[in-house]
C-alpha positions in Angstrom: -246.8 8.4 -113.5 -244.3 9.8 -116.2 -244.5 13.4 -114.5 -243.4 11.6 -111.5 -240.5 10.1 -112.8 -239.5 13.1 -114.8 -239.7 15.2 -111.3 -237.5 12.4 -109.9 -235.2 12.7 -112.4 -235.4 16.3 -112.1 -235.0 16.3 -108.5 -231.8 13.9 -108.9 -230.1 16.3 -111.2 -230.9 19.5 -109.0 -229.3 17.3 -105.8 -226.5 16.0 -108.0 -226.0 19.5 -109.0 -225.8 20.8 -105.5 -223.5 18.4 -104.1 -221.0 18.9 -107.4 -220.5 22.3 -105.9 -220.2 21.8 -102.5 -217.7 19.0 -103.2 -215.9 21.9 -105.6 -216.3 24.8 -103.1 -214.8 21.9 -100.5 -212.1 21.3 -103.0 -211.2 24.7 -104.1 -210.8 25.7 -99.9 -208.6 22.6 -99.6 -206.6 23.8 -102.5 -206.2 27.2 -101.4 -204.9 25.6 -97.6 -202.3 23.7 -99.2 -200.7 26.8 -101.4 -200.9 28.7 -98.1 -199.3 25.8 -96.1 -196.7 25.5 -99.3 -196.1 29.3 -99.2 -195.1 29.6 -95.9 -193.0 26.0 -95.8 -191.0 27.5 -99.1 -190.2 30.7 -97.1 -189.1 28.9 -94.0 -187.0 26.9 -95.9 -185.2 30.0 -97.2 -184.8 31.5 -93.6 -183.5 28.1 -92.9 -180.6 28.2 -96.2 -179.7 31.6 -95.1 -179.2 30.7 -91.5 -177.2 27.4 -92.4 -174.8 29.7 -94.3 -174.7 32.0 -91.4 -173.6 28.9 -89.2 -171.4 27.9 -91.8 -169.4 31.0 -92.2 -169.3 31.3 -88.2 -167.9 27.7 -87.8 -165.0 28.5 -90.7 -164.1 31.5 -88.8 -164.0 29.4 -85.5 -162.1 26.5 -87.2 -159.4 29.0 -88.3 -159.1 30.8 -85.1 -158.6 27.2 -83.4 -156.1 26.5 -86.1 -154.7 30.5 -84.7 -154.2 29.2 -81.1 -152.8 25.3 -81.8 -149.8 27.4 -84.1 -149.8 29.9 -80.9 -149.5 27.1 -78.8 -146.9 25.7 -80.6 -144.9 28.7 -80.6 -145.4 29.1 -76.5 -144.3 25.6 -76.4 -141.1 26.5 -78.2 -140.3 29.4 -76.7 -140.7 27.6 -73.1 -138.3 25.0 -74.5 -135.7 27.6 -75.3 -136.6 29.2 -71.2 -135.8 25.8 -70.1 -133.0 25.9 -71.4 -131.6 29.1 -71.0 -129.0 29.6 -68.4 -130.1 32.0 -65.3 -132.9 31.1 -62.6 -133.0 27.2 -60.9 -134.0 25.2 -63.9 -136.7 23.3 -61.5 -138.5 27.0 -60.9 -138.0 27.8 -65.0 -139.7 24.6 -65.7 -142.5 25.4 -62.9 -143.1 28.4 -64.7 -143.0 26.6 -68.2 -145.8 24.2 -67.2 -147.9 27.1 -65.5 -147.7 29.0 -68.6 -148.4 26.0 -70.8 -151.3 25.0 -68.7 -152.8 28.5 -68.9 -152.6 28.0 -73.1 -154.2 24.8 -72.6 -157.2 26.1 -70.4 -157.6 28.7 -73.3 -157.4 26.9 -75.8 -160.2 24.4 -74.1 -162.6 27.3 -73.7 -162.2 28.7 -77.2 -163.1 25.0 -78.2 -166.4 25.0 -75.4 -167.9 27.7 -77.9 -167.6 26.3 -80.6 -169.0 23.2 -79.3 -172.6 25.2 -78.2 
């Protein structure tokens, strides 16, 4: 009867023993997953700063150009002002002509501010 404990405790061990490494070979696979899955989430994070920065730069560069066409805008609007004015053609065709031109700026200025929108 004592040999057939000792060859249950024996056997127990072994088993014990067994399933120790399967559960580290299980964890070690597990482990390696998740450094591959954090590898490739830290490098799309970097794509992702360097493309924000991208977009940032390009919406700076849109702002500006917008801030470009509202002073262009301004100075059509003054210069009409002064065609209005001036003596020569009917005043009714001159301001015609003023509002066309104006609301050509404005249709411009609308589109440049579509693309920036998208």
């Amino acid at each position: 009867m004592k040999n057939f404990f000792f060859f249950v405790a024996k056997y127990n061990n072994k088993v014990d023993e067994i399933q120790k490494r399967e559960l580290l070979d299980i964890l070690k696979t597990r482990l390696s997953e998740l450094i591959t899955l954090y590898e490739r989430v830290k490098e799309e994070n970097v794509n992702l700063i360097k493309q924000n920065q991208k977009l940032l730069e390009l919406n700076n560069k849109k702002e500006e150009e917008i801030q470009n066409f509202k002073e262009k805008l301004e100075t059509y609007k003054l210069t009409n002002s002064f065609i209005l004015t001036s003596e020569g053609e009917d005043l009714t065709e001159r301001k015609h002509d003023a509002k066309i031109k104006i609301n050509r700026l404005i249709k411009e200025i609308d589109s440049c501010l579509a693309l920036l929108n998208r």
